[in-house]
MIDOSE-1310 file (N, C-alpha, C; in nm, 2 decimals, decimal comma, always signed):
residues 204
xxxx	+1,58/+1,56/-0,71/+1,59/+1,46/-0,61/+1,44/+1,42/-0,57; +1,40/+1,24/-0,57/+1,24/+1,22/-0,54/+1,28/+1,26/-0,42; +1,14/+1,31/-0,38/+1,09/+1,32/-0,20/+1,01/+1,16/-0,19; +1,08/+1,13/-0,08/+0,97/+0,96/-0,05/+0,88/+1,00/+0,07
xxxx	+0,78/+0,89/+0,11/+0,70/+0,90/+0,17/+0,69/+0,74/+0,27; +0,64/+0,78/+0,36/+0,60/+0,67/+0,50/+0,51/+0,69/+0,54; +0,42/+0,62/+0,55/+0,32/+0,61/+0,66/+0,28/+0,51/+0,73; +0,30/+0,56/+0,81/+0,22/+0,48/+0,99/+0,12/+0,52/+1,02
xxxx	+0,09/+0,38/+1,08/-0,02/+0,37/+1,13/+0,00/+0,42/+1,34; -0,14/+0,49/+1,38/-0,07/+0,53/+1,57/-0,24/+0,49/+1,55; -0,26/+0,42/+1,68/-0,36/+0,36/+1,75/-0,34/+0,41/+1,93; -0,44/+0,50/+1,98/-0,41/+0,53/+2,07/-0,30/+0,57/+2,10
xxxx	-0,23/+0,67/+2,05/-0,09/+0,72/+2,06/+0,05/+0,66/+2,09; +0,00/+0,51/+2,01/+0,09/+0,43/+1,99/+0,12/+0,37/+1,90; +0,27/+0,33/+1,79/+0,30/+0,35/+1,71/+0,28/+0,20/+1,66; +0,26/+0,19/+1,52/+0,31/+0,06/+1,50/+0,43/+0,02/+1,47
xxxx	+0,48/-0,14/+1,46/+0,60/-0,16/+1,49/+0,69/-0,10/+1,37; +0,80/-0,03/+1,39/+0,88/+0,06/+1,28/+0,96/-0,01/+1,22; +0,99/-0,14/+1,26/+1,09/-0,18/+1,18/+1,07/-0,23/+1,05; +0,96/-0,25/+0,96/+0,96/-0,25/+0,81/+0,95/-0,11/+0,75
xxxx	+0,93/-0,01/+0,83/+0,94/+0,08/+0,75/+1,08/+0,14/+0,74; +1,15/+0,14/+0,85/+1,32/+0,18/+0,87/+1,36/+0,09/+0,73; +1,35/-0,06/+0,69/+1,42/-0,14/+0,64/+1,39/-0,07/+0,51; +1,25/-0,05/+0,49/+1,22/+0,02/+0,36/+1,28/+0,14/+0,31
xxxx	+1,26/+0,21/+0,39/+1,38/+0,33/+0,41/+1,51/+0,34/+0,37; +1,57/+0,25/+0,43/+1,74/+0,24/+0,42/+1,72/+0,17/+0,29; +1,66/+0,05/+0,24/+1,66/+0,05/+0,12/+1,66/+0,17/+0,01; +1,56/+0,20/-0,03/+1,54/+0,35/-0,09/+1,62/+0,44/-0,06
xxxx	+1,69/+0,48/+0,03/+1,78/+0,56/+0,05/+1,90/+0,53/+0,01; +1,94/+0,39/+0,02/+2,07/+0,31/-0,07/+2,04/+0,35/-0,19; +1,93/+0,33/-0,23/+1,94/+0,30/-0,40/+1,94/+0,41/-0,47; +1,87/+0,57/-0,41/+1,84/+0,66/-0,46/+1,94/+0,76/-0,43
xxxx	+2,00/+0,75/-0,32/+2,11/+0,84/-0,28/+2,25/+0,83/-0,23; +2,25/+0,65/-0,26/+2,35/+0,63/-0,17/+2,42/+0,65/-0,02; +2,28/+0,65/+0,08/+2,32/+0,71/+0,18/+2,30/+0,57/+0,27; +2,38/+0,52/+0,37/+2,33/+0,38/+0,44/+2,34/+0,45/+0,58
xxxx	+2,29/+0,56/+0,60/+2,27/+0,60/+0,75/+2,11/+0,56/+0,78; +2,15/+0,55/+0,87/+1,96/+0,58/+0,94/+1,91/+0,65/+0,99; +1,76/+0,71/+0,97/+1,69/+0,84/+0,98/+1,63/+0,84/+1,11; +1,62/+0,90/+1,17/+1,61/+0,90/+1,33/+1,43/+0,93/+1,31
xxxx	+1,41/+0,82/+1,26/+1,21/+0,82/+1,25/+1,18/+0,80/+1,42; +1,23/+0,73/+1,50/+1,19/+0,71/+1,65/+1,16/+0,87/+1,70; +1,30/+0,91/+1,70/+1,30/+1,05/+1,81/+1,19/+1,13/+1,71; +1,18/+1,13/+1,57/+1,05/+1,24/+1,51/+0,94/+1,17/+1,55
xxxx	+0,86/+1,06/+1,56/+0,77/+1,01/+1,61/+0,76/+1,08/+1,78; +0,86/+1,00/+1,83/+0,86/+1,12/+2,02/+0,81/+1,24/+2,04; +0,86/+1,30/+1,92/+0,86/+1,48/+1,89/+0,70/+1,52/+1,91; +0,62/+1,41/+1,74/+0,54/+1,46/+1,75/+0,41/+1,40/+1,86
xxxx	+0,40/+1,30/+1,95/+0,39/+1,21/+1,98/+0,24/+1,31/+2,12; +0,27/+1,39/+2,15/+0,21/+1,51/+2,24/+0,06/+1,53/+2,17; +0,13/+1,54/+1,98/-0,01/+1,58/+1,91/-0,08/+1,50/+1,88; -0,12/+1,40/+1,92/-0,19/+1,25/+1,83/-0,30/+1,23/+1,96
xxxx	-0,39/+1,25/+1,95/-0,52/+1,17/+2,03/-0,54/+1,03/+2,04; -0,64/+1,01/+2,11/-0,73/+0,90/+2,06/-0,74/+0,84/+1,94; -0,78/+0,72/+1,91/-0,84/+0,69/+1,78/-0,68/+0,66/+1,73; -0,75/+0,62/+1,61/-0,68/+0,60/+1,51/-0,60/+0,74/+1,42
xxxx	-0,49/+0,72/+1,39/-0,42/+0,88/+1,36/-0,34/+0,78/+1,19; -0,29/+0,88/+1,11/-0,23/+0,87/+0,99/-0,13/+0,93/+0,99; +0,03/+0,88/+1,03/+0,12/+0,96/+1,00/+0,19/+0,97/+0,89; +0,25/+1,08/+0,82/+0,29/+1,06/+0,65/+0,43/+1,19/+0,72
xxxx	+0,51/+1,08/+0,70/+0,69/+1,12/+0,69/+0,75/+1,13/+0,51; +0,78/+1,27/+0,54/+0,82/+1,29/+0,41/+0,98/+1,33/+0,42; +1,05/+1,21/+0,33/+1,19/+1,24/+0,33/+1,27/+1,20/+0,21; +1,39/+1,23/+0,21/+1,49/+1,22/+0,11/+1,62/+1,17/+0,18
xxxx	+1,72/+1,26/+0,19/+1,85/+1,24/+0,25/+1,83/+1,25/+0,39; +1,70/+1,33/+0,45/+1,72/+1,33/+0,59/+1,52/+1,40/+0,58; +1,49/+1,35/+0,70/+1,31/+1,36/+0,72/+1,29/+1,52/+0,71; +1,21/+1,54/+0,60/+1,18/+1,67/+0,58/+1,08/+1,73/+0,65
xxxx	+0,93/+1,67/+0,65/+0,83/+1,69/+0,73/+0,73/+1,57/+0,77; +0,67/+1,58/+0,87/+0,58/+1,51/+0,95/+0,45/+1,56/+0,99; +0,34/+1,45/+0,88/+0,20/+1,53/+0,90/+0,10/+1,42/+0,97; +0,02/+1,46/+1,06/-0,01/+1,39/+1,16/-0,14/+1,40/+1,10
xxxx	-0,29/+1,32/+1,08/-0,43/+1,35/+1,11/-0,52/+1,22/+1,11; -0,61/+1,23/+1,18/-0,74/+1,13/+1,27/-0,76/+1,06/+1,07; -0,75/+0,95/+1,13/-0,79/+0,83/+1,00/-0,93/+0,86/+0,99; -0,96/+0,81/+0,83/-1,08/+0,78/+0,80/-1,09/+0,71/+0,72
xxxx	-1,16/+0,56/+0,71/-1,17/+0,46/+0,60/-1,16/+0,53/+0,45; -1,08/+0,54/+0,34/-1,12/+0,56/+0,21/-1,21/+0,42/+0,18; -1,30/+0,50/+0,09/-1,46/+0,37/+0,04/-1,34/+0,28/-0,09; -1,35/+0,16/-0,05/-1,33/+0,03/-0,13/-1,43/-0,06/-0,15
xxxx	-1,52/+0,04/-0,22/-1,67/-0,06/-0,22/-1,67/-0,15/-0,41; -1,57/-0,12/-0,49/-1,58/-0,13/-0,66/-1,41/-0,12/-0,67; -1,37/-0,17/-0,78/-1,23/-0,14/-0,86/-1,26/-0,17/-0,98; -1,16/-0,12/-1,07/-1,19/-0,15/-1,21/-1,02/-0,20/-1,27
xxxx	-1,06/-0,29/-1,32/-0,93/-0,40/-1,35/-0,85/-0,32/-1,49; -0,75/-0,23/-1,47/-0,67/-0,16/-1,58/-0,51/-0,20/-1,59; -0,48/-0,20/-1,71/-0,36/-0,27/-1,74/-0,25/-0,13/-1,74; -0,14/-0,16/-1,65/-0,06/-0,04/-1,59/+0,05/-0,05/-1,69
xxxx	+0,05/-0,10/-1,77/+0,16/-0,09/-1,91/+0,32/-0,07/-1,81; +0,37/-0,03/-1,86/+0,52/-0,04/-1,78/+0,52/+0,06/-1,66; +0,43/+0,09/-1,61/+0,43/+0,11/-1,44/+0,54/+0,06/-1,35; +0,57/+0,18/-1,32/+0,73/+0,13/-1,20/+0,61/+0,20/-1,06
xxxx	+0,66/+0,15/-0,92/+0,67/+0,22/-0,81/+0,72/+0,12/-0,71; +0,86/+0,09/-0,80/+0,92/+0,00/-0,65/+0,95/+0,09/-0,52; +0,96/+0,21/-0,48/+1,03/+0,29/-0,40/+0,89/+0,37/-0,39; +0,86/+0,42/-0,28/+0,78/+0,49/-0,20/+0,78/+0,66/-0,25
xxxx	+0,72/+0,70/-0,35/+0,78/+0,83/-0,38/+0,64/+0,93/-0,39; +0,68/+1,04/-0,30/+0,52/+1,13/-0,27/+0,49/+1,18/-0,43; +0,56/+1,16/-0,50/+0,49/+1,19/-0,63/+0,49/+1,07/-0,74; +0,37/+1,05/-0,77/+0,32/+0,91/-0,83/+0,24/+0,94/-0,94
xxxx	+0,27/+1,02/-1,03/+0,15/+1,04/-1,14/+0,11/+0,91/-1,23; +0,11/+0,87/-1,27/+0,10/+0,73/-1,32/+0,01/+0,63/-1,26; +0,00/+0,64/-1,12/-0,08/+0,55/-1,06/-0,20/+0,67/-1,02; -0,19/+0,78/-0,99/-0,31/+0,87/-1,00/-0,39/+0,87/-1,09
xxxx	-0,31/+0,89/-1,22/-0,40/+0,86/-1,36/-0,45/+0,72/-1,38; -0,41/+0,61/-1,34/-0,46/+0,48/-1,32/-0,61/+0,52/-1,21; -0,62/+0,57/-1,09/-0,69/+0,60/-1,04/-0,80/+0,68/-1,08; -0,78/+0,80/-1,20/-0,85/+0,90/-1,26/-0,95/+0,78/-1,37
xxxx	-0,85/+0,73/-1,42/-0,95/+0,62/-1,55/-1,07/+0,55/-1,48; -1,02/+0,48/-1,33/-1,10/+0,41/-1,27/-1,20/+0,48/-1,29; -1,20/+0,60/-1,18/-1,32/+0,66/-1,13/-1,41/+0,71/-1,28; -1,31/+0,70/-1,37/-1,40/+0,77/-1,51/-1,47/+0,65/-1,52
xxxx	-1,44/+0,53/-1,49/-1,53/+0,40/-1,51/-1,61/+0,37/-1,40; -1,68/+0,45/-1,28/-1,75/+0,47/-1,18/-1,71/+0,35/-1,08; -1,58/+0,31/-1,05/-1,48/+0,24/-0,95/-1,42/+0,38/-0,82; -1,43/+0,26/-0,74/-1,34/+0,37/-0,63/-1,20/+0,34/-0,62
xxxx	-1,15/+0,25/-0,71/-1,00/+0,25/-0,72/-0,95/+0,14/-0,88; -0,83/+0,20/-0,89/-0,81/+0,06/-0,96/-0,73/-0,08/-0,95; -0,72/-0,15/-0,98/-0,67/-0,27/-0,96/-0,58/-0,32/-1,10; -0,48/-0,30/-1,07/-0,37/-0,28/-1,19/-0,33/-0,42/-1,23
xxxx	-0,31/-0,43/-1,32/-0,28/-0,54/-1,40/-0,13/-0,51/-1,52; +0,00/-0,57/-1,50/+0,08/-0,56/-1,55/+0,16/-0,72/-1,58; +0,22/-0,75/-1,70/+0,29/-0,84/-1,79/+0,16/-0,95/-1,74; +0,03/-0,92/-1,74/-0,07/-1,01/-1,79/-0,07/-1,06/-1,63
xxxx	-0,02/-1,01/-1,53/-0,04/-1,02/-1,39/-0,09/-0,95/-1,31; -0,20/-0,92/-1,21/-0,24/-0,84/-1,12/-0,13/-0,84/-1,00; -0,13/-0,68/-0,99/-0,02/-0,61/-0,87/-0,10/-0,60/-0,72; -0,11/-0,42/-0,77/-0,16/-0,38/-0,65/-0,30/-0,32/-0,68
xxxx	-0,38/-0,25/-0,60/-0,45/-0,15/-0,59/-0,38/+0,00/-0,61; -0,45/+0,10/-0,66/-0,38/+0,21/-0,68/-0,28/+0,25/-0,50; -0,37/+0,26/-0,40/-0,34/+0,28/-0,26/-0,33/+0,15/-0,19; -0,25/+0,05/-0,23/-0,29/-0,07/-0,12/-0,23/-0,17/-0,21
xxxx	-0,16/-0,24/-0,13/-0,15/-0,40/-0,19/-0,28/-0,49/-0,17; -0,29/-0,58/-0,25/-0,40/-0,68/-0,24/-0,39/-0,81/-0,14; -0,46/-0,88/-0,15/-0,48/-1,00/-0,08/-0,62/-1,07/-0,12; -0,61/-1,20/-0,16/-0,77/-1,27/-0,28/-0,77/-1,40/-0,16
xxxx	-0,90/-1,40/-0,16/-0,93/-1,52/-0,07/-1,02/-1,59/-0,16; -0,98/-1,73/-0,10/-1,01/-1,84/-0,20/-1,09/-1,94/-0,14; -1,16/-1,92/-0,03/-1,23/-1,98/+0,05/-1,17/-2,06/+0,18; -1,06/-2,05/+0,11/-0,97/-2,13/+0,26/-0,84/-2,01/+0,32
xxxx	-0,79/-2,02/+0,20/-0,67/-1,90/+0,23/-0,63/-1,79/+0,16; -0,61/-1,66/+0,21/-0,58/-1,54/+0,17/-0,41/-1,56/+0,05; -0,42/-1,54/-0,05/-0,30/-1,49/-0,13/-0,30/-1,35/-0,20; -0,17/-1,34/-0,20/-0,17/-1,22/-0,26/-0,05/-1,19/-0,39
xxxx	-0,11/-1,13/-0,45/+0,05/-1,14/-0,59/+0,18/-1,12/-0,57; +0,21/-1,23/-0,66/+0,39/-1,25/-0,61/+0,48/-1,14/-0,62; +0,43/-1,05/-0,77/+0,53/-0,96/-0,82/+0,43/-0,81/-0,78; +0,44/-0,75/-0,69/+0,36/-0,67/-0,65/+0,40/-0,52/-0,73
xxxx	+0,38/-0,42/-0,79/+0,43/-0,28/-0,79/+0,51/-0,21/-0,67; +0,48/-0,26/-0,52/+0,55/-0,19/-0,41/+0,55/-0,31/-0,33; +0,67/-0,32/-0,25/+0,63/-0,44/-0,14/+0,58/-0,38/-0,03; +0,49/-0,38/+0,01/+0,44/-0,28/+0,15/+0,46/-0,31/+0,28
xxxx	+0,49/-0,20/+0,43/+0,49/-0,30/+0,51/+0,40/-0,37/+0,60; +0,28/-0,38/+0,54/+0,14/-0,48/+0,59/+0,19/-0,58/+0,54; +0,21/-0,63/+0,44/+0,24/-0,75/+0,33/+0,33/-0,80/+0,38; +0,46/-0,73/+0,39/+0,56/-0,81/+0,43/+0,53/-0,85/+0,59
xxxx	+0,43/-0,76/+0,65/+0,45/-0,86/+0,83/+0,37/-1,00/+0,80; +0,28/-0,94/+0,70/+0,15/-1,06/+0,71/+0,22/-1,21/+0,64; +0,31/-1,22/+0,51/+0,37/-1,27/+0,47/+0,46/-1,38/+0,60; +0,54/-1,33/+0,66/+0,61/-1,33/+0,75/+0,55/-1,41/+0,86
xxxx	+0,42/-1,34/+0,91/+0,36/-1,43/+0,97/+0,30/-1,56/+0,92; +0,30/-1,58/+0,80/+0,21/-1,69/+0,72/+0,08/-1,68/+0,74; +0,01/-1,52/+0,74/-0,13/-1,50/+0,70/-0,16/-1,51/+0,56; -0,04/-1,49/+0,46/-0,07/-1,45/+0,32/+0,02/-1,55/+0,31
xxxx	+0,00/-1,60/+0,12/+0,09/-1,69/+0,07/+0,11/-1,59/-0,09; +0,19/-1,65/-0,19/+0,23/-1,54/-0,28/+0,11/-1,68/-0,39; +0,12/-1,58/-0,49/+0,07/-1,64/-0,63/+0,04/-1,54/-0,71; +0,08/-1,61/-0,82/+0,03/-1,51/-0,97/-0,10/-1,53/-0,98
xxxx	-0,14/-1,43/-1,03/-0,27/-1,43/-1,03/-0,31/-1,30/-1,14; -0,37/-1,41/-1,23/-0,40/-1,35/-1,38/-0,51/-1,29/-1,37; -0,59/-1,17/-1,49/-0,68/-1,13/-1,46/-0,83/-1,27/-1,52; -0,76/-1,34/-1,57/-0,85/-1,51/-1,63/-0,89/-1,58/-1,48
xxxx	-0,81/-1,59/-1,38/-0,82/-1,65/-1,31/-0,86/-1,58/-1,15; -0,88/-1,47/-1,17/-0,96/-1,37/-1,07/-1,05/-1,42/-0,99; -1,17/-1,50/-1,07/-1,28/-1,57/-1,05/-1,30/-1,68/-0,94; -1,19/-1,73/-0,95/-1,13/-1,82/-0,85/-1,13/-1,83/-0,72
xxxx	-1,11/-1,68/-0,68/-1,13/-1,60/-0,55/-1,28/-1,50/-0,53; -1,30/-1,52/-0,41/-1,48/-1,48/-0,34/-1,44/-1,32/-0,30; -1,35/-1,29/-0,27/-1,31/-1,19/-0,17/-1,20/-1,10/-0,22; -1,17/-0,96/-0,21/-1,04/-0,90/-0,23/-1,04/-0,84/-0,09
xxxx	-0,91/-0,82/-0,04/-0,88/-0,72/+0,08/-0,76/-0,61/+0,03; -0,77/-0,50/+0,03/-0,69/-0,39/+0,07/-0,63/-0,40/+0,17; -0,51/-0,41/+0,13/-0,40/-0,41/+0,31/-0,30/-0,32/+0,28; -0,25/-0,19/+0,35/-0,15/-0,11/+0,35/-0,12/-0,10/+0,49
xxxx	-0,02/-0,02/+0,54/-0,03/+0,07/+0,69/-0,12/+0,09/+0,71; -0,22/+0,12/+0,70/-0,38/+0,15/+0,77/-0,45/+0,06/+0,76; -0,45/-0,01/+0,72/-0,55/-0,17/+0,65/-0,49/-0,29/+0,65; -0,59/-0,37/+0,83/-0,53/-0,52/+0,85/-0,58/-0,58/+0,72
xxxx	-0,51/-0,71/+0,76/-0,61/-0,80/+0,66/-0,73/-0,83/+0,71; -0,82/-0,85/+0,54/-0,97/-0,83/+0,61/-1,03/-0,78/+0,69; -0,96/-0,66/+0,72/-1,06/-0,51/+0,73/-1,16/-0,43/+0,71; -1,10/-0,42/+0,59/-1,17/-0,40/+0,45/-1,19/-0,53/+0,34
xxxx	-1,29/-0,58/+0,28/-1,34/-0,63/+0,16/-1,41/-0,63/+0,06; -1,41/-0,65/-0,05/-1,43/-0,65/-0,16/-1,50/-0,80/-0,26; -1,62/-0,76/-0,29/-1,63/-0,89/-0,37/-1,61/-0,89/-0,49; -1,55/-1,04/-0,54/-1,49/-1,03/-0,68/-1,56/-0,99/-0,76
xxxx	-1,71/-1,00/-0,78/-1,78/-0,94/-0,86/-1,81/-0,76/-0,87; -1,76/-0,71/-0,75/-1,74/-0,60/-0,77/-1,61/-0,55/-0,84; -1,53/-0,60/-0,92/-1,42/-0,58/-0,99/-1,46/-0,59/-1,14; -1,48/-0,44/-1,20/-1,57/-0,42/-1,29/-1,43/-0,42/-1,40
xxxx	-1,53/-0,42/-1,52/-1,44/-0,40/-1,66/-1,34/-0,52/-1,67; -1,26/-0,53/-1,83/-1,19/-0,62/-1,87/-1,03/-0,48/-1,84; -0,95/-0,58/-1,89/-0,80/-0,47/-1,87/-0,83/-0,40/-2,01; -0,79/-0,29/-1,97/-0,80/-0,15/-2,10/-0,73/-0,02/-2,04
């Protein structure tokens, strides 16, 4: 049975909003177990809620049929200073799963190519970042790829809001865009950036 994974974002011992991640949840949990209950993420957040300081905190809920464990600790930017453009060959991670070898090893090639992450590229389309969905700015407006590896729920609020718009986005046409942003649960848009010319290597 996968173990999945959540993380939230707590800013001053307050939570961000839960409802894309519950939705994400009950999906995955439909699909993987057949189970259409819902996981009482509010009252475990409450629980742990005593232990979270100041600052910025990283919560990582680890669950299956029912929340296994909840690990609490003080954020720290990971460096998104480089990526290196690798083609993820039939790469799956629609569902949130704490064990992801595939995209580690995508991450391991990077760094063998002196990148701090990689920037995956599949059916001749750019996805995600190994930790993070993307977002390319074009001088006017942020897009981000239509057919992502994960739908995350940064993406889907920003989407929603009409901060982001969708587009394919080939690794030919990269150039196009000045800017990349990293957006997950811990990463607004344009937080973090990235310039296109720091997106080293061809797909390999």
């Amino acid at each position: 049975m996968p173990l999945l994974v959540e993380t939230l974002k707590a800013l001053d011992g307050r939570f961000d909003d839960l409802t894309p991640h519950l939705e994400r949840m009950a999906r995955s949990r439909l699909a993987l177990f057949g189970m259409g209950n819902e996981l009482d993420l509010d009252g475990t957040l409450e629980r742990i809620r005593s232990s979270i300081g100041g600052g910025i905190w990283k919560i990582r809920v680890l669950y299956d049929t029912e929340i296994r464990s909840v690990e609490a600790g003080e954020y720290r930017h990971c460096p998104y200073r480089s990526a290196a453009l690798l083609d993820g060959g039939d790469v799956e991670y629609a569902d949130k799963t704490a064990d992801r070898p595939e995209l580690d090893e995508l991450t391991r090639r990077a760094r063998e190519l002196g990148a701090d992450t990689a920037l995956i590229v599949k059916n001749g389309l750019l996805t995600d970042f190994s930790y993070a969905n993307a977002a390319f700015f074009d001088g006017m407006k942020w897009r981000t790829p239509a057919r992502p590896l994960l739908e995350g729920t940064r993406r889907t609020r920003l989407l929603k809001d009409g901060r982001l718009s969708l587009a394919d986005i080939t690794p030919a046409g990269i150039h196009e865009y000045s800017l990349v942003s990293p957006i997950n649960a811990m990463l607004d848009l344009g937080e973090v950036t990235m310039r296109i010319d720091c997106i080293i290597g061809g797909v390999g």
